[in-house]
C-alpha positions in Angstrom: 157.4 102.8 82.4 155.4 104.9 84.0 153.6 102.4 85.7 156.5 101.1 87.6 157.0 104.7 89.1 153.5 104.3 90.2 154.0 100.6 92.0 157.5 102.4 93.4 155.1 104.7 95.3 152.5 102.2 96.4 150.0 103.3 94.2 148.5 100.0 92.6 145.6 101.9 90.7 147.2 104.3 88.9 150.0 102.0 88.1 147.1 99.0 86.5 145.7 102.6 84.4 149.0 103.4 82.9 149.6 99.7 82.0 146.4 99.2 80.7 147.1 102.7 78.3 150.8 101.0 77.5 149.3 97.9 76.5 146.4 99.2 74.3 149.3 102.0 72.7 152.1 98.6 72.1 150.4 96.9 69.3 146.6 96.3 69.0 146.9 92.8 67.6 150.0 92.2 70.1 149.4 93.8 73.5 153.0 94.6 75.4 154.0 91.1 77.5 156.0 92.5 79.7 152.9 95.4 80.3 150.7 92.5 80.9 153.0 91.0 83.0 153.4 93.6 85.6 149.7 94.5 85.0 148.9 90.9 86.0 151.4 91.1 88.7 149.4 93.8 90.6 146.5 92.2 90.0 147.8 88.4 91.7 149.5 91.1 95.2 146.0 92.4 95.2 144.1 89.3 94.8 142.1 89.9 91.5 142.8 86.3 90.5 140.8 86.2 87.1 142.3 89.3 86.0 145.8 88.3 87.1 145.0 85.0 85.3 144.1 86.9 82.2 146.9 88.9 82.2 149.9 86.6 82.6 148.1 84.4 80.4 147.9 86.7 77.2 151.9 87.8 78.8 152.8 83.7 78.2 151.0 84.0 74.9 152.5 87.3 73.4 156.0 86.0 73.9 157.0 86.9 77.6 160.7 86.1 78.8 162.5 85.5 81.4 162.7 85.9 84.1 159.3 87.4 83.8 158.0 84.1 82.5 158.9 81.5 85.2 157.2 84.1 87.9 154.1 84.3 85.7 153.9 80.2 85.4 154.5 80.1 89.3 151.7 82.6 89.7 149.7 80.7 87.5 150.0 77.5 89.7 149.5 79.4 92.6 145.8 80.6 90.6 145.4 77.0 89.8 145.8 75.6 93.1 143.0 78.1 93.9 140.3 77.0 91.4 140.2 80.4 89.9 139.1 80.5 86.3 
């Protein structure tokens, strides 16, 4: 994905664009888990805990795997622990 390449080269804002564009292009009714994932990952490195929370959330929901899913639980406890909603 072309968002990893972006992450690869530091470059957290372009990489959240072209997840966001791979998520809305997956399926409108099921967004891409793994996009939202990643997406959500950023987001949690670069502390944008509501987002991150809303990401791996809707990644849990839409049917993410692992290993991708135990990381997104952990970061969820680590949200938790923070009293972000």
């Amino acid at each position: 994905m072309l968002g990893m390449k972006y992450e690869d080269m530091g470059d957290d804002k372009r990489a959240v664009q072209a997840y966001t564009k791979s998520i809305r292009a997956w399926q409108p009714e099921t967004p891409s888990p793994i996009a939202l994932f990643w997406r959500g990952q950023i987001h949690y490195r670069n502390r944008r805990l509501s987002r991150a929370r809303s990401d791996l959330e809707s990644a849990l929901k839409n049917g993410l795997t692992s290993p991708e899913r135990e990381q997104a639980e952990r970061y969820l406890e680590e949200i938790g622990k923070r009293g972000v909603q």
